[in-house]
N, C-alpha and C positions, 0 to 999 in steps of 0.2 A: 652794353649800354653806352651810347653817345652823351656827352653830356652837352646840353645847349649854351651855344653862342648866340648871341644877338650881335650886329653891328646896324649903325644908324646910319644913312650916308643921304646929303641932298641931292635934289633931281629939280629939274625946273619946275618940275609940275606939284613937289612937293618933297615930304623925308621917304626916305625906302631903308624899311627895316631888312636885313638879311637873317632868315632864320636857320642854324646850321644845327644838325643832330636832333636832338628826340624832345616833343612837344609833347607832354604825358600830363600823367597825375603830381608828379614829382617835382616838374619845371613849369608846366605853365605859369606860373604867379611870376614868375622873372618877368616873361611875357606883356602880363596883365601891370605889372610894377612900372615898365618900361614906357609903356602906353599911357598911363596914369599921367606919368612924367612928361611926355610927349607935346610940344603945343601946335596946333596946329590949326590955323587959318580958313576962313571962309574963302572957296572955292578952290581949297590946296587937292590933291591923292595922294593918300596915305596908300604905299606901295607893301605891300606885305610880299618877299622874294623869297620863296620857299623850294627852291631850286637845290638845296644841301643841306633840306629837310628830311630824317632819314625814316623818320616814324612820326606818327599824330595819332592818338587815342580820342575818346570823346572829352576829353577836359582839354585837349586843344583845341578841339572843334570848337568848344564854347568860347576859347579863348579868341578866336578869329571872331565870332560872333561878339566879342567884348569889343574887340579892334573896329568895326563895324560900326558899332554904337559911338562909340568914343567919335571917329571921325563924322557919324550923322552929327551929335551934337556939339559938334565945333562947326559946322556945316560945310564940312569936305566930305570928299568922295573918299572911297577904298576898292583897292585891286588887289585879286591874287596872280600873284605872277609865278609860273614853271611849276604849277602844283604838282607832285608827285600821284603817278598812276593808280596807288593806293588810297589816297586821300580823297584822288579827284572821284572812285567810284561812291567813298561813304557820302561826299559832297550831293554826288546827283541822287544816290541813295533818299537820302535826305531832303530833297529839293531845294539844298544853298545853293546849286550854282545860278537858281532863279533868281539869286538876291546878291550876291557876287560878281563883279564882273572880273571874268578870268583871261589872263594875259599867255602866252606862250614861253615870255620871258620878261625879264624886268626893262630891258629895253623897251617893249613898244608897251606897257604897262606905265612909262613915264615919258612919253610923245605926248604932248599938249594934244 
């Protein structure tokens, strides 16, 4: 069991959360805390970098669906950047990646 890191770091186009270790039943509310706290600007992208993200059950899933909401109603955008191979099937599973736009990495994820 990894325990989750958040770090927050700015980008021109807006903040890019790093998310590191395991987004479960256990840790997402850090997540959801973090975001709460988070402010974020009319026409910013909230970057969500999930590149050294090692697991995501369904209460992270919602919790990306929280991060989602959070930046509609500040009226920024939101990206997933370097989703993991496991994540990104329950994603299309599900038909988020219709509602996600999904980056390869946090880099081009934070290109204007």
């Amino acid at each position: 069991m990894s325990p989750l890191n958040l770090a927050v770091r700015d980008a021109p186009t807006g903040p890019v959360v790093e998310v590191t270790g395991e987004l479960d039943y256990d840790t997402s509310a850090d997540l959801r805390d973090l975001l709460a706290a988070l402010p974020l600007k009319p026409g910013q992208r909230l970057v969500l970098d999930l590149a050294r993200m090692e697991f995501c059950d369904s209460s992270g899933i919602s919790t990306l669906i929280v991060a989602r909401n959070h930046a509609q109603s500040a009226g920024a955008d939101v990206a997933l950047a370097a989703v993991p191979a496991s994540t990104l099937r329950v994603l299309r599973v599900v038909g988020l990646e219709q509602i996600f736009p999904l980056h390869p990495d946090a880099e081009s994820a934070t290109r204007p």
